[in-house]
C-alpha positions as CSV (number, residue, x, y, z in Angstrom):
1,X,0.0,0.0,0.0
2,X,1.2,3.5,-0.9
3,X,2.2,5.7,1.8
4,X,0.0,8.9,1.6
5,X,2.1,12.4,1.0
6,X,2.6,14.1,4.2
7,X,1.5,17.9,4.1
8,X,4.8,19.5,3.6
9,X,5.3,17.0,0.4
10,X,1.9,18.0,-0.8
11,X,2.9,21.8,-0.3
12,X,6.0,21.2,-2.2
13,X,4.4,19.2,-5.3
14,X,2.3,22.1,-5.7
15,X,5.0,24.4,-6.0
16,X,6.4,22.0,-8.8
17,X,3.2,21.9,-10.4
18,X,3.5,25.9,-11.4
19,X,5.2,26.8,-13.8
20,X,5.3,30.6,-12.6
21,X,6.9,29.8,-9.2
22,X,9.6,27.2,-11.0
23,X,10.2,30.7,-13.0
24,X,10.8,32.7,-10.3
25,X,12.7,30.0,-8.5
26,X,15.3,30.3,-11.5
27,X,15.4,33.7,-11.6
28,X,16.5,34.3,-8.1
29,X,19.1,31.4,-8.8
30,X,20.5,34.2,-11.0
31,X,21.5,36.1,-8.2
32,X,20.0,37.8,-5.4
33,X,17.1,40.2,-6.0
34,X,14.5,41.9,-5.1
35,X,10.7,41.3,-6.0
36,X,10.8,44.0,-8.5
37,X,14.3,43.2,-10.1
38,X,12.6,39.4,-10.1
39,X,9.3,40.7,-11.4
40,X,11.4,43.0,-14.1
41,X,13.7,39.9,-15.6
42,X,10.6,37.9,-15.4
43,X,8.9,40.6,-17.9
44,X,6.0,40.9,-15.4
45,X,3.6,43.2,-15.0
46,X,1.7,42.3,-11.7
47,X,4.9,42.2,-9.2
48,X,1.9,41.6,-6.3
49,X,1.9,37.7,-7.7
50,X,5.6,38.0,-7.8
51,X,5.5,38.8,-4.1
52,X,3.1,36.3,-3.6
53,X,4.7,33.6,-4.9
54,X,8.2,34.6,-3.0
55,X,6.4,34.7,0.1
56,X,5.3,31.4,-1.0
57,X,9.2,30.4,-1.6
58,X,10.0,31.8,1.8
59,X,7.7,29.9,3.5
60,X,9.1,27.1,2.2
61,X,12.8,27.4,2.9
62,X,13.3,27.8,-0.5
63,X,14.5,31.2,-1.0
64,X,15.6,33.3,1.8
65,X,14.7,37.2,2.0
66,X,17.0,39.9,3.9
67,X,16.5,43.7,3.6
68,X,13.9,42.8,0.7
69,X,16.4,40.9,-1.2
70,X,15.3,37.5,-2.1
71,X,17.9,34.5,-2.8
72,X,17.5,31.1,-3.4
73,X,18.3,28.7,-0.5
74,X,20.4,24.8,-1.1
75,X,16.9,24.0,-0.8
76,X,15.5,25.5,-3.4
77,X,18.4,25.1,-5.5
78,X,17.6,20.9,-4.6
79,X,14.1,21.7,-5.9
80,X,15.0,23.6,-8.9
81,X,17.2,20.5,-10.1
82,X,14.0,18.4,-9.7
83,X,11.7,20.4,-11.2
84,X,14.1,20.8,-14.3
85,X,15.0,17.0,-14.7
86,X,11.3,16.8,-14.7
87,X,10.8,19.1,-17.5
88,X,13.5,17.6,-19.7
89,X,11.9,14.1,-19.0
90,X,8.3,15.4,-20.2
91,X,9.5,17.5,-23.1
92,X,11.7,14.2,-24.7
93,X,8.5,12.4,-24.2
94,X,7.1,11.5,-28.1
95,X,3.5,11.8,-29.4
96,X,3.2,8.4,-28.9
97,X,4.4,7.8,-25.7
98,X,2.0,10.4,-24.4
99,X,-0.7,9.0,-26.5
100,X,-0.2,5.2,-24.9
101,X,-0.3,6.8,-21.4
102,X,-3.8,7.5,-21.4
């Protein structure tokens, strides 16, 4: 029997699941920044969902925030390598293979 995801495992699947946070998850692997420089490289135009979603990060240990400058934490560095690998793994998927999957 499969072991059921704990909360924190759930919380962090959904951060894999958007492809907005994974963005802004690379982009303050960059470098440190702040929600506007983040919002800015992003080519945003709401930076209130680009604060959201680092206070997301934040909450998660996965970027780290000091005097309004965000940077990405070994955690979220960890996260950004799986969310990646995932990506490569689905985009090398074929038409078929997709297609037999359902």
């Amino acid at each position: 029997m499969a072991r059921r995801p704990t909360r924190p495992q759930k919380e962090i699947n959904s951060i894999l699941s958007s492809f907005a946070t994974i963005r802004v998850l690379r982009a303050t692997a960059q470098g440190p920044m702040t929600a506007n420089q983040v919002a800015e490289h992003l080519g945003a135009t709401k930076r209130t969902d680009i604060s959201r979603v680092l206070a997301r990060l934040r909450r998660h240990a996965l970027v780290e925030a000091r005097n309004s400058i965000n940077k990405i934490t070994p955690g979220g560095r960890k996260v950004l390598r799986l969310a990646t690998s995932g990506l490569k793994a689905a985009a090398s998927l074929t038409a078929s293979e997709l297609a037999r999957s359902k």
